[in-house]
C-alpha positions as CSV (number, residue, x, y, z in Angstrom):
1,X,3.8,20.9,-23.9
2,X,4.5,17.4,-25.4
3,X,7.2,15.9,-23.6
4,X,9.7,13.4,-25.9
5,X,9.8,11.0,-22.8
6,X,7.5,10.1,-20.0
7,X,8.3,8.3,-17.3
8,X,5.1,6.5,-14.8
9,X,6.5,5.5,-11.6
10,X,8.9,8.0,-8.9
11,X,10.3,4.5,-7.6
12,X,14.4,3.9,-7.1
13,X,14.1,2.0,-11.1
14,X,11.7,5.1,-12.6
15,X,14.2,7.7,-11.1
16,X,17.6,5.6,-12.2
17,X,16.0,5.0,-15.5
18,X,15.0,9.2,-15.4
19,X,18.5,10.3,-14.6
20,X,20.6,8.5,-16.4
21,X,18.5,9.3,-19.7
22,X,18.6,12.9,-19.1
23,X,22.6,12.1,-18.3
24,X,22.8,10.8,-21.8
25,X,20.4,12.9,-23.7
26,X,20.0,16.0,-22.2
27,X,18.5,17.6,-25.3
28,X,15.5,15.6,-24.5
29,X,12.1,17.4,-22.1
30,X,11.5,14.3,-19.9
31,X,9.3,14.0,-17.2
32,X,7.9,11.4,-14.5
33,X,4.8,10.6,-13.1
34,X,4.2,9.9,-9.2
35,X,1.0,9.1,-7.8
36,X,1.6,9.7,-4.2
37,X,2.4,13.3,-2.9
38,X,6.5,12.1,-2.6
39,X,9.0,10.0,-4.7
40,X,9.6,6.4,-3.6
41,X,6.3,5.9,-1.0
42,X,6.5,1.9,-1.6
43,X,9.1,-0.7,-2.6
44,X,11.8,2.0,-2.4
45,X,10.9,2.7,0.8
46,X,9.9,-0.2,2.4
47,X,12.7,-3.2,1.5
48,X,14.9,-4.5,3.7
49,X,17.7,-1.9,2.9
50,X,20.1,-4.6,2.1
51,X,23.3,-4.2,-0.6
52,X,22.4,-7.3,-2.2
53,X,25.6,-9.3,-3.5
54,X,24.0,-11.7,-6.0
55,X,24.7,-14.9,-4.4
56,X,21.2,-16.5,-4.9
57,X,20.8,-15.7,-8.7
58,X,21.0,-18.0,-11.9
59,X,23.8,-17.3,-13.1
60,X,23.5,-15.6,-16.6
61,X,20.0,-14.3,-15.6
62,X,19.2,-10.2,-15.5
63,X,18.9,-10.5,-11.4
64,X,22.8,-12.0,-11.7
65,X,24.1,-9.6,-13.6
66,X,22.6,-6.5,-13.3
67,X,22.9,-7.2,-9.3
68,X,27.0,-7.6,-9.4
69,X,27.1,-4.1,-12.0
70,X,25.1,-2.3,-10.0
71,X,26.4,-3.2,-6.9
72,X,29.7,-1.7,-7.5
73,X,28.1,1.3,-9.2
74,X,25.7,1.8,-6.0
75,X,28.9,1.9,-3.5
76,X,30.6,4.5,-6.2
77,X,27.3,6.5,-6.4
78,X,26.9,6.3,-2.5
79,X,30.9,7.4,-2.5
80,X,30.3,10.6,-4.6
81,X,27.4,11.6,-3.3
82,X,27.9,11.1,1.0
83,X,25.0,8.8,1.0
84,X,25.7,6.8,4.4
85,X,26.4,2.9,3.7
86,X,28.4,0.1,5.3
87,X,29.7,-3.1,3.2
88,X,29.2,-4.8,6.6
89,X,28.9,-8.6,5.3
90,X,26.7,-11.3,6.2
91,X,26.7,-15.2,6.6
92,X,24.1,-17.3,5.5
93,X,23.8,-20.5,7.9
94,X,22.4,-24.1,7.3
95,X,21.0,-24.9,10.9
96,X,20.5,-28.8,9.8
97,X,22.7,-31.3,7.6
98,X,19.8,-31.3,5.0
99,X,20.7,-27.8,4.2
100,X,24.6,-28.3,3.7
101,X,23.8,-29.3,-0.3
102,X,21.9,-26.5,-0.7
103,X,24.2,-23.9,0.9
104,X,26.8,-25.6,-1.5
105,X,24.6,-25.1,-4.6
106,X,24.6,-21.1,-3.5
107,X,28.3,-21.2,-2.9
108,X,28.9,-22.1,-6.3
109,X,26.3,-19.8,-7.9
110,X,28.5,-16.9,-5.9
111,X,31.3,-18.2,-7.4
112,X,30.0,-18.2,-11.5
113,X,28.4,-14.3,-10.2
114,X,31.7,-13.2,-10.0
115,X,31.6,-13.0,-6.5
116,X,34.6,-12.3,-4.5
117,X,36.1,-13.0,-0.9
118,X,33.1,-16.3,-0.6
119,X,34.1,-18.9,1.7
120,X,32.3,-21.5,3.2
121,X,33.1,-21.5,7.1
122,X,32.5,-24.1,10.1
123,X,30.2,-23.3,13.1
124,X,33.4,-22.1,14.9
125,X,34.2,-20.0,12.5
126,X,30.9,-18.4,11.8
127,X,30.5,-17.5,15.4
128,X,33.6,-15.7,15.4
129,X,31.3,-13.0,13.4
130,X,28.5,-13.7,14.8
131,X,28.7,-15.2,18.5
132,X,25.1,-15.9,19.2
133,X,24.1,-17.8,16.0
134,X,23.4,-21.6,15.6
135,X,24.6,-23.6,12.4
136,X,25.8,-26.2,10.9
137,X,27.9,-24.6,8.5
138,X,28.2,-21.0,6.5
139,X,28.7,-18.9,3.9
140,X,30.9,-15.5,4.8
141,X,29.9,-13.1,2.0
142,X,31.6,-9.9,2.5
143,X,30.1,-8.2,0.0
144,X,26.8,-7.3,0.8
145,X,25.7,-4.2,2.8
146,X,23.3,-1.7,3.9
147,X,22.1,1.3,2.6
148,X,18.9,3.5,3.1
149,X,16.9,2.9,-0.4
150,X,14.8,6.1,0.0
151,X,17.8,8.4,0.2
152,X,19.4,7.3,-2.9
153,X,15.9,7.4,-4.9
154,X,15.9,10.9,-3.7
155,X,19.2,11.6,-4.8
156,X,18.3,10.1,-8.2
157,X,15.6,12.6,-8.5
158,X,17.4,15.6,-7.4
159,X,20.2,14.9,-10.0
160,X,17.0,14.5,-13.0
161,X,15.7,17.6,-12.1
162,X,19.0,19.5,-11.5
163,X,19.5,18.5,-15.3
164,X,16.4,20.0,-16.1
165,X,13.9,17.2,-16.0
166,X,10.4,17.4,-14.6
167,X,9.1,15.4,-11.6
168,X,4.9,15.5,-11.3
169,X,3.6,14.0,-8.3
170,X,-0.1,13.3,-7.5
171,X,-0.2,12.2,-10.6
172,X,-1.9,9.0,-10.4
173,X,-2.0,7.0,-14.0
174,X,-5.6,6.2,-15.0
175,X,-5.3,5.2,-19.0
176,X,-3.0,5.6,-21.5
177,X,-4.8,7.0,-25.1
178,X,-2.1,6.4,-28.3
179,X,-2.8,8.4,-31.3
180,X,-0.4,8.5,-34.7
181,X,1.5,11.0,-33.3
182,X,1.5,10.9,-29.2
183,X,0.7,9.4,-26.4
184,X,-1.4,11.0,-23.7
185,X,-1.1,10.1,-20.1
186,X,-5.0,10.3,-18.6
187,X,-4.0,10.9,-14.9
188,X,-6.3,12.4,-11.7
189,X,-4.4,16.0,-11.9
190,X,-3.3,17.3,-15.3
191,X,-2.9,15.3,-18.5
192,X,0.9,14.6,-20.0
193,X,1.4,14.1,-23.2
194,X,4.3,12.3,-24.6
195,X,6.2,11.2,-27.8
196,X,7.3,7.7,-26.1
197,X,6.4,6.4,-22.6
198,X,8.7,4.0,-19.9
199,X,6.2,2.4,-17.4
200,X,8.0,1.6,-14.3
201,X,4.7,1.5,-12.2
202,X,6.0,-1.6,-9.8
203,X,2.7,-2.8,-7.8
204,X,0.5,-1.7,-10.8
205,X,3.0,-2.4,-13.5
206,X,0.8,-5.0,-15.1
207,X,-2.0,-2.2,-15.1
208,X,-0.1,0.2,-16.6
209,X,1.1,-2.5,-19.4
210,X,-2.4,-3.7,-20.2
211,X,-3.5,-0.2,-21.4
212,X,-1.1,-0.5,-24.6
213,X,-0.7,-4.3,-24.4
214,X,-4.2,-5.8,-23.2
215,X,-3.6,-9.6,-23.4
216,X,-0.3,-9.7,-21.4
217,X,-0.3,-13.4,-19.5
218,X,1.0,-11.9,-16.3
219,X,-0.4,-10.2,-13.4
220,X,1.2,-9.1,-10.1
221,X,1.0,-10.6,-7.0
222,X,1.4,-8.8,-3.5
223,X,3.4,-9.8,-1.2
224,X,3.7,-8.6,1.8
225,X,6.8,-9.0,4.6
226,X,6.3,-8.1,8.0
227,X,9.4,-7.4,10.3
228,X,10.0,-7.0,14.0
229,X,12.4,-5.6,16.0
230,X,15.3,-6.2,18.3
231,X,15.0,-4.1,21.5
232,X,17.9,-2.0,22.1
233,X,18.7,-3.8,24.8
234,X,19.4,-6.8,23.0
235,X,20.8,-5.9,19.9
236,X,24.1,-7.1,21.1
237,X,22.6,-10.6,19.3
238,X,23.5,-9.5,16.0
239,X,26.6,-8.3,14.6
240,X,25.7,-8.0,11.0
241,X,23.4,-9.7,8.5
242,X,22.4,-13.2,9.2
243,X,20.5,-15.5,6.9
244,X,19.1,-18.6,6.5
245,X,19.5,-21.3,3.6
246,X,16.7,-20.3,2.3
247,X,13.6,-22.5,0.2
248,X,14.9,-23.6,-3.1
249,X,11.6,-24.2,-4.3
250,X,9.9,-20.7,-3.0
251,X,11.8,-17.4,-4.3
252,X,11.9,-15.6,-0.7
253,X,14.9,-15.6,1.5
254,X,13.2,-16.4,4.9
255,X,12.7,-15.0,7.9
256,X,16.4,-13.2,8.5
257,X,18.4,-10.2,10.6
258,X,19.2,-7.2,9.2
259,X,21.6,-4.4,10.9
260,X,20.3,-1.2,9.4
261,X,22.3,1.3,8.6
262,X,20.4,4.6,10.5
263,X,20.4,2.2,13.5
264,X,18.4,-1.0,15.2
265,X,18.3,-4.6,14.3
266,X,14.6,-5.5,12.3
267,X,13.7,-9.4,12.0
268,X,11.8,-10.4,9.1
269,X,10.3,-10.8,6.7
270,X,7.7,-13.6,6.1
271,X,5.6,-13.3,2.8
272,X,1.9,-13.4,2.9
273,X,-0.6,-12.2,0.1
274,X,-1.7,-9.2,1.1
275,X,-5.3,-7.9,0.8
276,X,-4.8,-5.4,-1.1
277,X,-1.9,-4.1,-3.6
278,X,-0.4,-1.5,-0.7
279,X,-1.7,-3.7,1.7
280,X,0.8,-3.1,4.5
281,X,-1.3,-4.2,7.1
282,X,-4.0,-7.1,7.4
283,X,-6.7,-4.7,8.7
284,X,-6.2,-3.3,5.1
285,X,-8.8,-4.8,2.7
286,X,-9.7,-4.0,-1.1
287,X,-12.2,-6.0,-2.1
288,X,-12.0,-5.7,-6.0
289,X,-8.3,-6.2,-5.9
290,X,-8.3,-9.3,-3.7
291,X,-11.0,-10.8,-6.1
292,X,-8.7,-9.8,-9.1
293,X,-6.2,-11.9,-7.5
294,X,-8.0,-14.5,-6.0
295,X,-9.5,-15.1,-9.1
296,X,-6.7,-15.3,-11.4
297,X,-6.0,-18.7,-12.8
298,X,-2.1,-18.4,-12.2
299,X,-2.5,-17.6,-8.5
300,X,-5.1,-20.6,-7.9
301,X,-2.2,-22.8,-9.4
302,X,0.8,-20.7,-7.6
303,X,-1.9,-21.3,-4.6
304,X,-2.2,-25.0,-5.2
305,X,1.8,-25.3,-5.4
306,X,2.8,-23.6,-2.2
307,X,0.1,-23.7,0.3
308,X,1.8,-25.6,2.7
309,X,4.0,-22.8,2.8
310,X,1.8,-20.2,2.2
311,X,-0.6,-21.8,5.5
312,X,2.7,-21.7,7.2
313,X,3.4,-17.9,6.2
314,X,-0.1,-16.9,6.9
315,X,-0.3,-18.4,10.6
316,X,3.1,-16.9,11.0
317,X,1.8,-13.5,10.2
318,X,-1.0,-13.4,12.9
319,X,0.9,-15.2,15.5
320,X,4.4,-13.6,16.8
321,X,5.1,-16.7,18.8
322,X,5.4,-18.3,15.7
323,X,7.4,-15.6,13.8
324,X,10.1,-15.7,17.0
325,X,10.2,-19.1,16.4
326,X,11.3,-18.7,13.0
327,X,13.6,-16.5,14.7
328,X,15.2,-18.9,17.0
329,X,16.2,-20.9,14.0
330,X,19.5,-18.9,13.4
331,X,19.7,-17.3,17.2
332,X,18.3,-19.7,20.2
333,X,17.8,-17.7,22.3
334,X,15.8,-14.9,21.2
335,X,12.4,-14.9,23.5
336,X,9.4,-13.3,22.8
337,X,10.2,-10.3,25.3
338,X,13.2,-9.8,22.8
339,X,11.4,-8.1,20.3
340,X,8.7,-5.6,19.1
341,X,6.2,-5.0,16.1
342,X,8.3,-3.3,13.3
343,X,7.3,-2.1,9.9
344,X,6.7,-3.8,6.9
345,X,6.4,-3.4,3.0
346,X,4.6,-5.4,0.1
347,X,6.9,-7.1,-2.5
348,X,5.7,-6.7,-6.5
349,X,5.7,-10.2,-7.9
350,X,4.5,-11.1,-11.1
351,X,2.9,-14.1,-12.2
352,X,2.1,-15.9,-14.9
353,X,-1.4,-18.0,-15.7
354,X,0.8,-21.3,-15.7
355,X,1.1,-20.3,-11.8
356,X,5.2,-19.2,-11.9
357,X,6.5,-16.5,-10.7
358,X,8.7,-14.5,-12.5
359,X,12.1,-15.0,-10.7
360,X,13.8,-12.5,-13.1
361,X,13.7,-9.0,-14.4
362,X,11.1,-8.9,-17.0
363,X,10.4,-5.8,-19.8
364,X,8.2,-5.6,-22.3
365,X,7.5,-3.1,-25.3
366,X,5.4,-1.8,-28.4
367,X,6.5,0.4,-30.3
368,X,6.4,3.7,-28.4
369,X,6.5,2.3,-24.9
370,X,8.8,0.0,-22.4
371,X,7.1,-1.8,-19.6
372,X,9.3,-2.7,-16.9
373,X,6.8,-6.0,-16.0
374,X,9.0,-7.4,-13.3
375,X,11.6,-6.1,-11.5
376,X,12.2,-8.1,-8.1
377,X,14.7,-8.0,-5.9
378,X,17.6,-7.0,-6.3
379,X,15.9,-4.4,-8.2
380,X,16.9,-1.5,-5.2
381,X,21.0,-2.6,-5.2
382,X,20.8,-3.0,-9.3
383,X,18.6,-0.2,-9.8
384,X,21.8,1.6,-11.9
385,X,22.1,-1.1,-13.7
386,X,18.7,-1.5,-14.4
387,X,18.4,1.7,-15.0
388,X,20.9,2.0,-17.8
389,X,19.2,-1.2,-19.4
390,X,15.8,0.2,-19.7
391,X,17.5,3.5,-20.7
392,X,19.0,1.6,-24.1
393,X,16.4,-0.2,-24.5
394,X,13.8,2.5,-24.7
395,X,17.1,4.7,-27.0
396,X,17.3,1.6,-29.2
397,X,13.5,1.3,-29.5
398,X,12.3,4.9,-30.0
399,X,15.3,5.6,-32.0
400,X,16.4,8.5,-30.0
């Protein structure tokens, strides 16, 4: 059959954007492509499980606003549907006086967010909530949370297919073929042919988006964040979520804790090229891909920009005496007997040849198909929101 919508990527954005379209128009036969044998196998899976707030974001910018929609639509989703989550709060600490500006500057981004409840709190103050912590001085955000990610992607996909639409997976996305009247979906199982298309292919969204757009100026990078964990025995240490002032002129949060909501305390994460584009480990190795990126002009000049702290992420990955340093930043007293190897999961980031990354949501389009370029975080707490965009968007554009 030729399906009026296809959708490439059974992520937490593919399967928002999937059931909110079928929500809308459920007269349309819409499907979605998933390479791996389940739904949401990578980013959706693998982040931090955080309820992002959207304290860090330029105000104005897709991250900002789509974060503080879809926040309140993720706790309302989460309400109607028993998906376990806790708005437990977290405080983000300067350790030094240099900081204090900074952690200012993100105060007041809060505040033009739309944030509510911010306030900026004294050492005393922030050990109240959290006893064990070392600052300066602190922001109390009582907004943010925890949720798992993976359970509301699956949630998003049992809703599109109770409304009738179609989820293939091992489906894996080889090359997309436009003729005058469809486009056909070459994939390692069976072909899918489709009136319009909606890539939301995350770690291979710029491959996906150079089939139908070859001379796009971006590719992604891979990033990934290692955690550890707090052993049970000392996960009295943290209360909630703790994080540091992170670096204004890198666009990761730092090494921070994270109380997860089906139990333990994780550590992380750094963020290290990885070798490969799943690269969750540095055993694993990919040759052409590395090359791809190593090669690209816009990472030699990201490269070239950051590799103090890219040396300083790298060393940080292979040594855990490091990493607990990084640790002992926000909570002294942490020790290397404290904590254990956790899990980790590769961040999409997309790059441009100038050497930027793109610090926003990006989307691109022809005609007859959206590509969802960027989407970093927030993308897993905004994914409704996100969702919805790309969902008028693509409405708008294929004039359904």
């Amino acid at each position: 059959m030729v399906y009026d919508i296809a959708i490439i990527g059974g992520g937490i954005v593919g399967l928002s954007t999937a059931f909110q379209l079928i929500e809308k128009r459920p007269d349309l036969n819409i499907c979605v492509l998933e390479k791996e044998n389940e739904i949401a196998q990578h980013q959706s899976r693998w982040n931090s499980g955080v309820m992002h707030s959207g304290i860090y974001y330029k105000p104005g910018s897709l991250r900002a606003r789509n974060c503080h929609e879809g926040h309140a639509r993720l706790v309302t989703f989460c309400e109607e549907y028993n998906i376990p989550y806790e708005l437990c709060g977290k405080i983000i600490v300067a350790t030094n006086d240099r900081e204090i500006e900074t952690l200012k500057g993100i105060y007041q981004k809060g505040i033009q967010n739309g944030l509510s409840g911010l306030k900026i709190i004294s050492p005393d103050e922030a050990r109240e909530i959290e006893p064990h912590v070392f600052c300066t001085q602190a922001i109390k955000v009582p907004s943010a949370g925890i949720v798992e990610y993976e359970a509301v992607a699956k949630k998003y996909a049992e809703i599109f297919q109770n409304k009738g639409g179609t989820i293939f997976t091992n489906h894996q996305v080889q090359d997309v073929i436009e003729n005058l009247k469809n486009i056909t979906l070459i994939t390692n199982n069976n072909d899918i042919t489709a009136r319009y298309v909606i890539s939301c292919a995350g770690l291979y969204a710029d491959k996906i988006t150079e089939k139908t757009m070859p001379d796009i100026p971006y590719k992604i990078i891979p990033f990934r964040g290692e955690y550890y964990e707090l052993k049970k025995e000392r996960e009295y240490l943290v209360n909630h979520l703790i994080y540091p002032v992170p670096d204004i002129n890198f666009p990761f949060l730092g090494v921070h804790y994270t109380r997860m909501i089906t139990g333990g305390i994780e550590a992380g994460p750094n963020a290290v090229l990885a070798y490969q584009r799943e690269g969750y480990r540095n055993s694993q190795v990919d040759g052409k891909e590395l090359w791809e990126i190593l090669s690209f002009s816009g990472f030699q000049k990201l490269a070239k920009k950051y590799w103090r702290t890219g040396w300083d992420e790298i060393r940080r990955s292979y040594s855990k005496r490091l990493f607990v340093e990084a640790m002992q930043k926000l909570i002294p007293e942490i020790t290397m007997e404290d904590v254990e190897g956790g899990r980790s999961g590769v961040r999409a980031m997309a790059c441009d040849k100038n050497g930027n990354l793109i610090d926003d949501f990006l989307i691109l389009n022809t005609a007859r198909v959206v590509n969802v370029i960027s989407a970093p975080s927030p993308a897993a707490t905004a994914s409704l929101a996100i969702g919805q965009e790309i969902m008028n968007r693509a409405i708008t554009l294929f004039g359904k």
